[in-house]
N, CA and C of each residue as an Amber inpcrd file, in Angstrom:
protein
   636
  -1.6180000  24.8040000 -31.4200000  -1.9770000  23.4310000 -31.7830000
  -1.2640000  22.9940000 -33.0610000  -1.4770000  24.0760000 -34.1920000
  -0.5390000  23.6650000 -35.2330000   1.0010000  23.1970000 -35.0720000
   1.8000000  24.0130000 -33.9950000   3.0690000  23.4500000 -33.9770000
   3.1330000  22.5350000 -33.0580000   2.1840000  21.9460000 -32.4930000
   2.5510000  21.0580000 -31.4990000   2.2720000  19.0380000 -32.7480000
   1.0470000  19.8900000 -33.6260000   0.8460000  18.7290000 -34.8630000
   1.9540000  18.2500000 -35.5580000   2.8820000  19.4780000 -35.7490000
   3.9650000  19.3920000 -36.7450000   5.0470000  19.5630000 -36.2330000
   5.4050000  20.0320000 -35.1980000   6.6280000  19.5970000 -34.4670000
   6.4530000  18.9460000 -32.8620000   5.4660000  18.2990000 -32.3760000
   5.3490000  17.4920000 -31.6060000   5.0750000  18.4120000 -29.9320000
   4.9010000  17.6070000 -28.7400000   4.0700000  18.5140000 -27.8380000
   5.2960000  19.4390000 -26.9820000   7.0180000  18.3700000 -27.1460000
   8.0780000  19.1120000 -26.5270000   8.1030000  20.6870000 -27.2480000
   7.9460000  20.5150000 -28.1620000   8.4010000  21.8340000 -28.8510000
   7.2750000  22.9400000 -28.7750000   5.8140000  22.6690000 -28.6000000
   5.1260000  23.4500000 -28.3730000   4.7470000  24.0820000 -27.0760000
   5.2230000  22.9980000 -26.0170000   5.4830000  23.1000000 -24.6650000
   7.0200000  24.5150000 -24.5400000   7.9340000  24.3940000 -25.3600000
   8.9480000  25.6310000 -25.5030000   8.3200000  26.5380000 -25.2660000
   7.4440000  26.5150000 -26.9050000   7.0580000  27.7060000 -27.4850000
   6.1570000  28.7210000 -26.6960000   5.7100000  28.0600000 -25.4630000
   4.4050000  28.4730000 -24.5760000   5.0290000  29.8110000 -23.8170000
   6.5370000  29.6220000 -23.6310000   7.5340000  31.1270000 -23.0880000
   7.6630000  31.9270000 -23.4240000   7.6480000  31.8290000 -25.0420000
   7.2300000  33.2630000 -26.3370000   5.4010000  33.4190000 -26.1070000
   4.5610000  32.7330000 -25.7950000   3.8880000  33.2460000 -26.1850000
   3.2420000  33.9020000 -24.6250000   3.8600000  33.3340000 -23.5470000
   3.5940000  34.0350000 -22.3050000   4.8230000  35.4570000 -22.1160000
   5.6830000  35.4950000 -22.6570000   6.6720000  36.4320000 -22.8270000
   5.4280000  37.7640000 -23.6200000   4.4050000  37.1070000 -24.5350000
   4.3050000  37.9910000 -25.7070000   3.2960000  38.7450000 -25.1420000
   2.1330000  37.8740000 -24.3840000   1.2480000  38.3810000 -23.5350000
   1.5460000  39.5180000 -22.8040000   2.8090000  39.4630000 -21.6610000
   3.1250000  40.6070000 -21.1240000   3.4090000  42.0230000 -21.9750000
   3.5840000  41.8200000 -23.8390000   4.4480000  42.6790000 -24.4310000
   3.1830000  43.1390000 -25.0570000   2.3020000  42.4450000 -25.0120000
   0.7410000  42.9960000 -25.6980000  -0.0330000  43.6360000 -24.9640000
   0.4930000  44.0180000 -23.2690000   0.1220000  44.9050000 -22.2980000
   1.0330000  46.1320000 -22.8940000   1.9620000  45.9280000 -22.6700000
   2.4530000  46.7520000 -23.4500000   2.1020000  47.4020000 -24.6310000
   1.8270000  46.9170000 -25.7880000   1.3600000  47.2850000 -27.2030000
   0.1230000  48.4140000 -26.6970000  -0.6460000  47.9850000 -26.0910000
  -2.1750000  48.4610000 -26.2080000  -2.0020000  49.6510000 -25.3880000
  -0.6220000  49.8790000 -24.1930000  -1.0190000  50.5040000 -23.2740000
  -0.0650000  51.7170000 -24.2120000   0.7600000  51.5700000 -25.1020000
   1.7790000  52.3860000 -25.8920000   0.5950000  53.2120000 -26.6710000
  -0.1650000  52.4580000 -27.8720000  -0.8180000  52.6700000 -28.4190000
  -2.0610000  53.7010000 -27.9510000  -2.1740000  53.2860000 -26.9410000
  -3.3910000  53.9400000 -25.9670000  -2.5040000  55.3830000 -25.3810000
  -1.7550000  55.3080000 -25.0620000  -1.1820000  56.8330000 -24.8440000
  -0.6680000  57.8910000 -26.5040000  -0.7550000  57.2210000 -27.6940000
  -0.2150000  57.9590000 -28.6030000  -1.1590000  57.9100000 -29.3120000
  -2.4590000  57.7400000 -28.9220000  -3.5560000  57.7560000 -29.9280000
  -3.6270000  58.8060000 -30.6270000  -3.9340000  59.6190000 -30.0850000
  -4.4160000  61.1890000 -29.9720000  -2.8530000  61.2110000 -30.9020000
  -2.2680000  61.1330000 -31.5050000  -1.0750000  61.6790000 -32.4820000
  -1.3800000  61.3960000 -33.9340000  -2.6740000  60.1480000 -33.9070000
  -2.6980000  59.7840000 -35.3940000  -2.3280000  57.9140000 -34.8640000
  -2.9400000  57.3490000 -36.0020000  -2.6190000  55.8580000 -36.0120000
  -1.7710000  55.3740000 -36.1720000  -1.6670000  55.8530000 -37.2720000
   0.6470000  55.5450000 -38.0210000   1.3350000  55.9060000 -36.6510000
   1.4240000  56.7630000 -36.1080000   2.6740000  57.0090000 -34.6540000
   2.0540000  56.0320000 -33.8780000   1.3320000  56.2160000 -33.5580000
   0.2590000  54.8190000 -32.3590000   0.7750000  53.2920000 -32.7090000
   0.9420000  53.2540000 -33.9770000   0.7450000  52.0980000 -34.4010000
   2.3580000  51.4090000 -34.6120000   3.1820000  52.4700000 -34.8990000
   4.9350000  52.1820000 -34.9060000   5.0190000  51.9100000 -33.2750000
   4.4430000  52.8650000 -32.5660000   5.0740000  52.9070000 -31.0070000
   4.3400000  51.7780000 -30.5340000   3.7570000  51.0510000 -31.0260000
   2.9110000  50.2770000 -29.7240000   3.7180000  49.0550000 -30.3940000
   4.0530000  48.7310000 -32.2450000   4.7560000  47.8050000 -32.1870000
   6.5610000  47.8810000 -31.6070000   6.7620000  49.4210000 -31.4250000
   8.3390000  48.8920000 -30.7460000   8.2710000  48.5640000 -29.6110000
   7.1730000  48.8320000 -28.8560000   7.3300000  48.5960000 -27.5190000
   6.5080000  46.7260000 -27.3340000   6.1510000  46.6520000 -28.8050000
   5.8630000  45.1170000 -28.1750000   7.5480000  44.2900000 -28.0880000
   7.9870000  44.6900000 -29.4980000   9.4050000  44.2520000 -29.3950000
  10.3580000  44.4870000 -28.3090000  10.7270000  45.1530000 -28.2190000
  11.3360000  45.7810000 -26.7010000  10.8550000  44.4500000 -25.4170000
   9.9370000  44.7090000 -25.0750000   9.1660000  44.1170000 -23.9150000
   9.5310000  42.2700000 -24.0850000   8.8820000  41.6720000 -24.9090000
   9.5000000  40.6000000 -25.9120000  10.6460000  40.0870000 -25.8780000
  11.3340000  40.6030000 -26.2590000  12.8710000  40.7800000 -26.2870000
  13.1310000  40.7570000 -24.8220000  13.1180000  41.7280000 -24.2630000
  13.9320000  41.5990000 -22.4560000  13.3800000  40.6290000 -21.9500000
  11.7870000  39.9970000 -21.6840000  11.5010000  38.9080000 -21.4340000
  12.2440000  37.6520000 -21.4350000  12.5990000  37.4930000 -23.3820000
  13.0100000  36.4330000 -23.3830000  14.3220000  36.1220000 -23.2890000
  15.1220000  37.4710000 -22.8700000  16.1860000  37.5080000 -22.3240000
  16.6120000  37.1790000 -20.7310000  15.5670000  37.2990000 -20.5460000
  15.5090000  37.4160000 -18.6710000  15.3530000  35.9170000 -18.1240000
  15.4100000  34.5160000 -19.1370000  15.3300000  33.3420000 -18.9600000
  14.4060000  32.8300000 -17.4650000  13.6030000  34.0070000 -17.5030000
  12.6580000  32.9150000 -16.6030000  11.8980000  32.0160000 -17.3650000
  11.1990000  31.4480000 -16.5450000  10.3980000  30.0930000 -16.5850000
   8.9010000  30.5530000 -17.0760000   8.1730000  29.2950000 -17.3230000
   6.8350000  29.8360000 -17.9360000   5.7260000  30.4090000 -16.5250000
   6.4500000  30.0620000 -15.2490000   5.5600000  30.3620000 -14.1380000
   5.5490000  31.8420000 -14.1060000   7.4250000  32.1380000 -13.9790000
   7.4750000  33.3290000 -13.9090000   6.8960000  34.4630000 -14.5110000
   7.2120000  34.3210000 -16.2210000   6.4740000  34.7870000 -17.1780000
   5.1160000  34.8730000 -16.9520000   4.3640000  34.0550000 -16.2430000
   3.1950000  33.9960000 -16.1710000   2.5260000  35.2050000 -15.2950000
   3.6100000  35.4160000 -13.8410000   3.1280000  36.2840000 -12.6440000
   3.3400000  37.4470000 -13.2720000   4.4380000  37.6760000 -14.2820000
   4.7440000  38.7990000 -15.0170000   3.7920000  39.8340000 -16.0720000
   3.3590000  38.5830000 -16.7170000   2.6690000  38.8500000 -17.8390000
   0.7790000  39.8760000 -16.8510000   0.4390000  38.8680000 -15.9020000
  -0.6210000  39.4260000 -15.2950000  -0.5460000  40.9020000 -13.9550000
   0.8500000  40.6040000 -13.8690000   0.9470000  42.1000000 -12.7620000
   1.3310000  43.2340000 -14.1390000   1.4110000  42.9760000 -15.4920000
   1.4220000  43.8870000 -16.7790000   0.1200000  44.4040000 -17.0720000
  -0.5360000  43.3140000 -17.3760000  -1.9950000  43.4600000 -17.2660000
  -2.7570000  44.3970000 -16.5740000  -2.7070000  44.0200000 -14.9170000
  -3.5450000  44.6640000 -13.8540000  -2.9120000  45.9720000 -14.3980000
  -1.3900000  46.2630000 -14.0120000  -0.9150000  47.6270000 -14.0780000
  -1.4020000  48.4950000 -15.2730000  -1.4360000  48.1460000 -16.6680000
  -1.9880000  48.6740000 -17.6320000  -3.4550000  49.0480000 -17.5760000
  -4.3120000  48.2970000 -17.2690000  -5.8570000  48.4550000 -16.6550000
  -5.8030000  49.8480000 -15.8790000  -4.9620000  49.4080000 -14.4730000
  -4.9040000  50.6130000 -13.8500000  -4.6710000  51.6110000 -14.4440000
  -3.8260000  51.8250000 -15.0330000  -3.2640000  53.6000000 -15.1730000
  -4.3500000  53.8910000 -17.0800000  -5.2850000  53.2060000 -17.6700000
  -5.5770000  53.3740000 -18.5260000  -7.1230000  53.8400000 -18.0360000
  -7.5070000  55.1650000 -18.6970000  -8.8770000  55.1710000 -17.9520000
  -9.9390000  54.9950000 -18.8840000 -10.8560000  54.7190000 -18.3860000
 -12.0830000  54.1620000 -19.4560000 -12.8230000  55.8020000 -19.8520000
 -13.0450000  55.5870000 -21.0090000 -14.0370000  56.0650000 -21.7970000
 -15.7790000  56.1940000 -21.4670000 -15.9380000  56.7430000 -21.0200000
 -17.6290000  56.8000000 -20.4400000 -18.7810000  56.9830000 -21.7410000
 -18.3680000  58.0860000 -22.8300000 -18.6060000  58.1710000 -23.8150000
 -18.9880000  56.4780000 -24.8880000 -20.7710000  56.9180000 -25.4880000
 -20.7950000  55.6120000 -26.0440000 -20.7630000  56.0770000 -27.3850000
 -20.0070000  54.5710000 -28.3030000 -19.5300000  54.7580000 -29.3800000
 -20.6950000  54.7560000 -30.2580000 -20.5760000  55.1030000 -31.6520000
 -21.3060000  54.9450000 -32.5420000 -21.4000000  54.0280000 -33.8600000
 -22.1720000  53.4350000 -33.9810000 -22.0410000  52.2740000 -34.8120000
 -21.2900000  53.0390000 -36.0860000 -20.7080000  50.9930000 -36.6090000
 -19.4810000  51.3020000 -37.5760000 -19.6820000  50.1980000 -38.6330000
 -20.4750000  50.8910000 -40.1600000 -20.6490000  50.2950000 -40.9330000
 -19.1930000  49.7840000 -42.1540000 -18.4740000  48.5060000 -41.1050000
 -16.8660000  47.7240000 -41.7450000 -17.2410000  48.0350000 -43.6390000
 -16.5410000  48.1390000 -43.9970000 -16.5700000  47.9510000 -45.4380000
 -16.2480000  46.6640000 -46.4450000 -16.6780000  46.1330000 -47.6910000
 -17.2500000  44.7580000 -47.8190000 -15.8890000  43.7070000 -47.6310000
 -14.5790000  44.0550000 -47.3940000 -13.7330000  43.3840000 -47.5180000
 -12.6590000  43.2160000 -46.2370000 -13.3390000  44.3840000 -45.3880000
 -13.3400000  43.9100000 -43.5740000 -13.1840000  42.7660000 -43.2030000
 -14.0620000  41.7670000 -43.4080000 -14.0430000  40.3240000 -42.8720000
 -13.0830000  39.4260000 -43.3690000 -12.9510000  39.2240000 -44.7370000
 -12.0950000  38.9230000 -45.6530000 -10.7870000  39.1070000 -45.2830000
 -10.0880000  40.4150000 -45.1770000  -8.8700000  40.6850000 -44.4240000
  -8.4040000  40.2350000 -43.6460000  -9.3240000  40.0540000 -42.6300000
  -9.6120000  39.7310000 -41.2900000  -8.6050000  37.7390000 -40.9900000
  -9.9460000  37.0560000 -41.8700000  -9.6180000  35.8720000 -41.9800000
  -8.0700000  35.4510000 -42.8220000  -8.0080000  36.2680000 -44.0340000
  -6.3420000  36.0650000 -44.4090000  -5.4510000  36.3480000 -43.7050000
  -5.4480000  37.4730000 -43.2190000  -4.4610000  37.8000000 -42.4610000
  -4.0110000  36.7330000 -41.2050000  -4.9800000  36.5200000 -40.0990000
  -5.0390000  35.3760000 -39.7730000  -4.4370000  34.2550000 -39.9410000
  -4.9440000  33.5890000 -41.2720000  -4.1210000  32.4520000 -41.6250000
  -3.3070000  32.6740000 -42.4660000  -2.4420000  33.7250000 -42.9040000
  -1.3310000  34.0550000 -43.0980000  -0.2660000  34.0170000 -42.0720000
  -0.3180000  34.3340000 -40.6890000  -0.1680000  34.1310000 -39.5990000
   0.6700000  32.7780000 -38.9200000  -0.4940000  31.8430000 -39.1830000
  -0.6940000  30.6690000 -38.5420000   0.1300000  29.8390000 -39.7150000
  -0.2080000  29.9650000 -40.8380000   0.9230000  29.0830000 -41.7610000
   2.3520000  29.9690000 -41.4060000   2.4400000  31.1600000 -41.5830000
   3.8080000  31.1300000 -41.6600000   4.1150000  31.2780000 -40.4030000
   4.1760000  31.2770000 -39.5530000   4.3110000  30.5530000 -37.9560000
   4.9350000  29.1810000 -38.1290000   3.9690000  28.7960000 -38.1300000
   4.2670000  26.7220000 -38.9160000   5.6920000  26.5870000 -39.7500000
   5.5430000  27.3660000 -40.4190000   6.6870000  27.2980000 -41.6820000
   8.0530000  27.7770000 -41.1330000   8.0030000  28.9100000 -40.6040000
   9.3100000  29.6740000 -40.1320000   9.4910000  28.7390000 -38.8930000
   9.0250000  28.0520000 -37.5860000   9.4130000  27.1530000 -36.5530000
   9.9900000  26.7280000 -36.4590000  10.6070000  25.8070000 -37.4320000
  12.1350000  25.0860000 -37.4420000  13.3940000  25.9150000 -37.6020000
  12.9110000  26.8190000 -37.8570000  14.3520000  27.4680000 -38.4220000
  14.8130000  29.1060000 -37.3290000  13.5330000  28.7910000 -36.5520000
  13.9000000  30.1100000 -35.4870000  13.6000000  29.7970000 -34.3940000
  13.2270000  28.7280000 -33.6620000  12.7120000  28.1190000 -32.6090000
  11.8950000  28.1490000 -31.5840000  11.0690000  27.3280000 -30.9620000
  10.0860000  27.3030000 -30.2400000   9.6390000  28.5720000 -29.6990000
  10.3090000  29.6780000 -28.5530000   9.7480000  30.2280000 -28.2680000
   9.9260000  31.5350000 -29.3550000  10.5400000  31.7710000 -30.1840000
  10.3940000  33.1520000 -31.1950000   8.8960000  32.6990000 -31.6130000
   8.8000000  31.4110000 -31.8810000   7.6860000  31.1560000 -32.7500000
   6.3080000  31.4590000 -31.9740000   6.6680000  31.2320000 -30.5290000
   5.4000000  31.5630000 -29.6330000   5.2080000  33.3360000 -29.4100000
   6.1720000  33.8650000 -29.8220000   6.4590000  35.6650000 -29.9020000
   5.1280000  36.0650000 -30.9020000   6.0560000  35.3080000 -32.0960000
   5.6570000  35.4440000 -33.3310000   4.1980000  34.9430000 -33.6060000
   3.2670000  34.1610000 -33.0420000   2.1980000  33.6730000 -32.9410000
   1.8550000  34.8900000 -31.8810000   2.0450000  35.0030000 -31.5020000
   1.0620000  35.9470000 -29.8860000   1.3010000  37.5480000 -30.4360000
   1.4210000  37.8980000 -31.6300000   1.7070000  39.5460000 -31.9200000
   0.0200000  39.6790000 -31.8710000   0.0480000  41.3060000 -31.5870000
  -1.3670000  41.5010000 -31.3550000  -2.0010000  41.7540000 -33.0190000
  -1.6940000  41.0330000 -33.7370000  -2.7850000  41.5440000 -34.9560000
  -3.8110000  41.8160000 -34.8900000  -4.6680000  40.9310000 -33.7900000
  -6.2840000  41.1440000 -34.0100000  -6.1730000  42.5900000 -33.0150000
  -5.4130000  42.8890000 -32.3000000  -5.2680000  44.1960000 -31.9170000
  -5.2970000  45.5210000 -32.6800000  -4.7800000  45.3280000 -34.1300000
  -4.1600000  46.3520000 -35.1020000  -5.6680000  46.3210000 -35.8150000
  -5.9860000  44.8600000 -35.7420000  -7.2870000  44.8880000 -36.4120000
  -8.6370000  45.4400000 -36.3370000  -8.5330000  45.0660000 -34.2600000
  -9.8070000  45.5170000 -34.2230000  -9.6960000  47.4420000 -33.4420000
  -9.3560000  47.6150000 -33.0060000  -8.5790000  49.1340000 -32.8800000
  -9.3020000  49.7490000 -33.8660000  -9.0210000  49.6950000 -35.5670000
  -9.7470000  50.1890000 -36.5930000  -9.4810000  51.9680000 -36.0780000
  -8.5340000  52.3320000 -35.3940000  -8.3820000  53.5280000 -35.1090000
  -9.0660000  54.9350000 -36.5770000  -8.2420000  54.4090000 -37.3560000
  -9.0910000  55.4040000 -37.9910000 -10.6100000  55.9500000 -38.6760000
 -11.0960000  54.7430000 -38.5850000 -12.5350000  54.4780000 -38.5590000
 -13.5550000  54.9590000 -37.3560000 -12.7380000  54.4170000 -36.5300000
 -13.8180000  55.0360000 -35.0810000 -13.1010000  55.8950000 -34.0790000
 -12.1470000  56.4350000 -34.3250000 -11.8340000  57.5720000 -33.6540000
 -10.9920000  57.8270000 -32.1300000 -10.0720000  58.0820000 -31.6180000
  -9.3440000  57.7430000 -30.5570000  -9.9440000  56.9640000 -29.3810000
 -11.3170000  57.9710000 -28.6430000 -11.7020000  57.4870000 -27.6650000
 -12.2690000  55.6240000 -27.8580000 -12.7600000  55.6790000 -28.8330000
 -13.0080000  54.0250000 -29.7050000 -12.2310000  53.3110000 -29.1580000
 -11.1410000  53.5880000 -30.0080000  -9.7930000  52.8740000 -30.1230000
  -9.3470000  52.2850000 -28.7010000  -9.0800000  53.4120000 -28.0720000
  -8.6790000  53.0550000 -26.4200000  -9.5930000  51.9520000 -26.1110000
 -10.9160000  52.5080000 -26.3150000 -11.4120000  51.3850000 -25.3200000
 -11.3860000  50.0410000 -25.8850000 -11.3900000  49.7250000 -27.0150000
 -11.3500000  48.5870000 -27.5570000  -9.7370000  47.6520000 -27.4640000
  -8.9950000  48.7890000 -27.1190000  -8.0640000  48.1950000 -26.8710000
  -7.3510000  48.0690000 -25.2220000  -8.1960000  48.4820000 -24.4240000
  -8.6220000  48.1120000 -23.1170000  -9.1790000  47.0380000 -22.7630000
 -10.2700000  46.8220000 -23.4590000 -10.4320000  45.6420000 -23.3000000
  -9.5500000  44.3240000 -23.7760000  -8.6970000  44.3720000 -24.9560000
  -8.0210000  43.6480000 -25.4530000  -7.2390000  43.1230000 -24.3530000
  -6.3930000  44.3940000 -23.6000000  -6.3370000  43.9900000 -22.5790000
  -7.0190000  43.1720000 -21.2870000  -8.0490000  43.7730000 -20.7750000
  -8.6220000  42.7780000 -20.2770000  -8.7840000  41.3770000 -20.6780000
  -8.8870000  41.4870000 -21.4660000  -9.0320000  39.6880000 -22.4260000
  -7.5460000  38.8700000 -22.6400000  -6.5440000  39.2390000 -21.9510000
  -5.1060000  39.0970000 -22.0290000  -5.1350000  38.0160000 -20.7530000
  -6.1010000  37.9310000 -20.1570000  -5.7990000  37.5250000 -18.6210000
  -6.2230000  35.7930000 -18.9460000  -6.9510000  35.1840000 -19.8530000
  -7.9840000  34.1170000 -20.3540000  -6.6610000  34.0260000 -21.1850000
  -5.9900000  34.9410000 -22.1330000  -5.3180000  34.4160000 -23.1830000
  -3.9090000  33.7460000 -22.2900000  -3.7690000  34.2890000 -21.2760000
  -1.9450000  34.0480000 -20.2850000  -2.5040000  32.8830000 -19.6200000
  -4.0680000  32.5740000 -19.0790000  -4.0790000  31.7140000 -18.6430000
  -4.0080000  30.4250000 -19.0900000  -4.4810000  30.6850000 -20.5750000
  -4.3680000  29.1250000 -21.8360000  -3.2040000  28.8090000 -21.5990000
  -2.1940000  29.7730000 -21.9620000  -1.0570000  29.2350000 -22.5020000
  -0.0800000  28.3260000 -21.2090000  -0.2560000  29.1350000 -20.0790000
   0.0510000  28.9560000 -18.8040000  -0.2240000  26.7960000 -18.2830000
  -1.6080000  27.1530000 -18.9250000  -1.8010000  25.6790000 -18.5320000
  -1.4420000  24.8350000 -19.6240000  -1.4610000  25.1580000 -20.9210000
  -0.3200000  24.2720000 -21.6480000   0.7390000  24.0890000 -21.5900000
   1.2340000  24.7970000 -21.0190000   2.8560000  24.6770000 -20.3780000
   3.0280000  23.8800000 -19.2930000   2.0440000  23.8120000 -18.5940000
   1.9310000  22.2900000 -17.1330000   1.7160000  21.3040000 -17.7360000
   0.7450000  20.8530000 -19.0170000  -0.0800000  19.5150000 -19.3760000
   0.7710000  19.4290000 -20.6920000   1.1090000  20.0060000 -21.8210000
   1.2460000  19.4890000 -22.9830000   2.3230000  18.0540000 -23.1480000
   3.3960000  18.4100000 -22.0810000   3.8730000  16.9140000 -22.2610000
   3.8420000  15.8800000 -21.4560000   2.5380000  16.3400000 -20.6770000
   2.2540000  15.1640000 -19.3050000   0.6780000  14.3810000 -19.8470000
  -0.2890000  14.9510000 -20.9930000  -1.2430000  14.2220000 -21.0560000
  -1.1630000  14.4810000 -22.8570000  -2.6680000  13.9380000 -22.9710000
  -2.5350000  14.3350000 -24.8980000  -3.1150000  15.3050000 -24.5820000
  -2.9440000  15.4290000 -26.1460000  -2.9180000  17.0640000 -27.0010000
  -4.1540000  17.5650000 -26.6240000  -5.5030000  15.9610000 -26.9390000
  -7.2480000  16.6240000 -26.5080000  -7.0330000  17.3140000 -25.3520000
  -6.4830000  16.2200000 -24.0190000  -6.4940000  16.7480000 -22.9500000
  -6.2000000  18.1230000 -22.2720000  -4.9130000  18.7490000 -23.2840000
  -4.2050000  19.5600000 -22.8530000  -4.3460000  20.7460000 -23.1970000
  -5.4540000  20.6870000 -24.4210000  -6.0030000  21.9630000 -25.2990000
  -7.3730000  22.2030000 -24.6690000  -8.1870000  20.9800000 -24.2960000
  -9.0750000  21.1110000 -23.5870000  -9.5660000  21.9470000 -22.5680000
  -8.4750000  21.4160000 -21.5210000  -8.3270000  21.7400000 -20.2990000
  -7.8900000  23.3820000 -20.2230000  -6.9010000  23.5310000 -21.4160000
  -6.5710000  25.2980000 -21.6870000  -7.3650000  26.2170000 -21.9970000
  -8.9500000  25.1910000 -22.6170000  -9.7020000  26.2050000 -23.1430000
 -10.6740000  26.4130000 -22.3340000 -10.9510000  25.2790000 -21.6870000
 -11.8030000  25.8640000 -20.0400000 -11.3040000  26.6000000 -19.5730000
 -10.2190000  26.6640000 -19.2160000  -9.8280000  27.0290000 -18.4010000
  -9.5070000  29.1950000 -18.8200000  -9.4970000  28.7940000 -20.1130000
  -9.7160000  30.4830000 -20.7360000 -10.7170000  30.9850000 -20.4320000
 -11.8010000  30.3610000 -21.0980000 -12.9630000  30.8660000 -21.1130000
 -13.7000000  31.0170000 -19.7340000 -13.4420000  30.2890000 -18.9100000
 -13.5190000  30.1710000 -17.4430000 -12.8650000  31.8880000 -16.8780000
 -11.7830000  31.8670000 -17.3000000 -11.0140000  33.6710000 -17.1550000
 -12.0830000  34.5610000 -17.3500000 -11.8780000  34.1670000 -18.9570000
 -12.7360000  35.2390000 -20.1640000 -14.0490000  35.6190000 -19.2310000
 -14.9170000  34.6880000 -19.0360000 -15.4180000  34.8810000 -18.2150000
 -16.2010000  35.9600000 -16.9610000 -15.5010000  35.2060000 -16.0080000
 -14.7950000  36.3730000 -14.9330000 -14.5210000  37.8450000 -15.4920000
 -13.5400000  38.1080000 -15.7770000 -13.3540000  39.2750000 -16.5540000
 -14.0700000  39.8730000 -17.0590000 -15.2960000  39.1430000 -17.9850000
 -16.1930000  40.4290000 -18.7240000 -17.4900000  40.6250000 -17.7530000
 -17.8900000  39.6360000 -16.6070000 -18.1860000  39.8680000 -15.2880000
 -17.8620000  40.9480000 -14.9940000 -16.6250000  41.2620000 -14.2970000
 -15.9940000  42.1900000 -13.7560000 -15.8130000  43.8830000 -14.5020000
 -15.8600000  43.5560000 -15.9960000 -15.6390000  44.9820000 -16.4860000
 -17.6790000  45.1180000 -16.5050000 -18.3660000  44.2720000 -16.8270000
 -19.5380000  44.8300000 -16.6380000 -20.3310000  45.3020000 -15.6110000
 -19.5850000  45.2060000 -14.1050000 -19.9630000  45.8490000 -13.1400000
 -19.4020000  46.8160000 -13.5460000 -18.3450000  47.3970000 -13.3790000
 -17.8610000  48.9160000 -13.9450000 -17.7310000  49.6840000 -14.5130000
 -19.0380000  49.6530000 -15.8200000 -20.0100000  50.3570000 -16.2590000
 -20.8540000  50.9730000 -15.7910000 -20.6960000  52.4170000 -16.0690000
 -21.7120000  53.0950000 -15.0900000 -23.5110000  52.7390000 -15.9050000
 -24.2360000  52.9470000 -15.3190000 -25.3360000  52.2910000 -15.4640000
 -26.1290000  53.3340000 -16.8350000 -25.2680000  54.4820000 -16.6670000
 -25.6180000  55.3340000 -18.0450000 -25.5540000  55.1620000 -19.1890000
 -24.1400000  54.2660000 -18.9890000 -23.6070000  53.9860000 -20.3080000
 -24.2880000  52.6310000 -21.0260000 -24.7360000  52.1850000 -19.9670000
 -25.2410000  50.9510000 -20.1970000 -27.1150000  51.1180000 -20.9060000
């Protein structure tokens, strides 16, 4: 929304290819990360960001379209789900420490301004790359706090929650320069949460009833 305020709805309509490009590369991230857990966070945490880059990169080399990107980004998804196995084991509460939240929110809008700021000068879709990195991934992971099996699953689900995030962007890429901005953010966010949805439907049947 910010770059569509400040550089108008053509350019945020670009940017929607980086950030459906990024989606597929954040299947990636989680599913890297999720196999190198067990090595320590620092290795987990280099490998899951080269392989977001990597993924990213050939995407936005591969000049498809935002449809394409789109079928891409969700057969990444399913496939990562698949071959990642859930954790049956329940976690144990995790008392964040007082400056957890705090982090949380700067980092964030550290993010989002310099997103804004760097846009003109690297263009629409880097900027949609560069907006769609999994931070809140790095964030909420908290790998060393709660411990591999944690980690995975929290970042399983991240995944799962990838499917609501490809679908926003997906439908801003049909509407942003055919209606306004209300309309077009609107309609993206039903249409997420409408996913989101579904999805946590679906992973809560497949909880075994123990765990629950």
């Amino acid at each position: 929304m910010f770059l569509a305020l400040e550089h108008g709805p053509a350019f945020a309509e670009h940017a929607t290819s980086g950030s459906l490009a990024a989606t597929a590369a954040q299947a990636a991230f989680c599913f890297v990360y999720c196999r190198l857990a067990t090595l320590g966070w620092p290795i987990a945490l280099w490998g899951a960001c080269v392989a977001f880059a990597v993924a990213a990169t050939a995407l936005q080399w591969s000049g498809l379209a935002q449809t394409g990107l789109f079928v891409v980004a969700v057969l990444a998804m399913t496939l990562v789900l698949y071959v990642t196995p859930r954790n049956t084991a329940r976690g144990k509460g995790l008392n964040s420490p007082w400056w957890d939240l705090p982090a949380r929110m700067v980092l964030i809008t550290c993010l989002v301004v310099g997103v804004t700021l760097l846009a003109p000068y690297v263009g629409p879709q880097v900027s949609g790359v560069l907006a769609s990195f999994p931070f809140m991934a790095t964030i909420l992971a908290a790998h060393r706090l709660i411990g591999n099996s944690a980690a995975q699953d929290v970042l399983r689900g991240m995944v799962a929650g990838l499917f609501g995030f490809a679908a926003f962007f997906y439908v801003l890429s049909l509407t942003l320069t055919r209606v306004s901005l209300f309309a077009a953010y609107g309609g993206a966010i039903l249409t997420a949460l409408a996913v989101q949805a579904i999805c946590l439907q679906q992973m809560r049947q497949l909880v075994p009833r123990s765990v629950e």
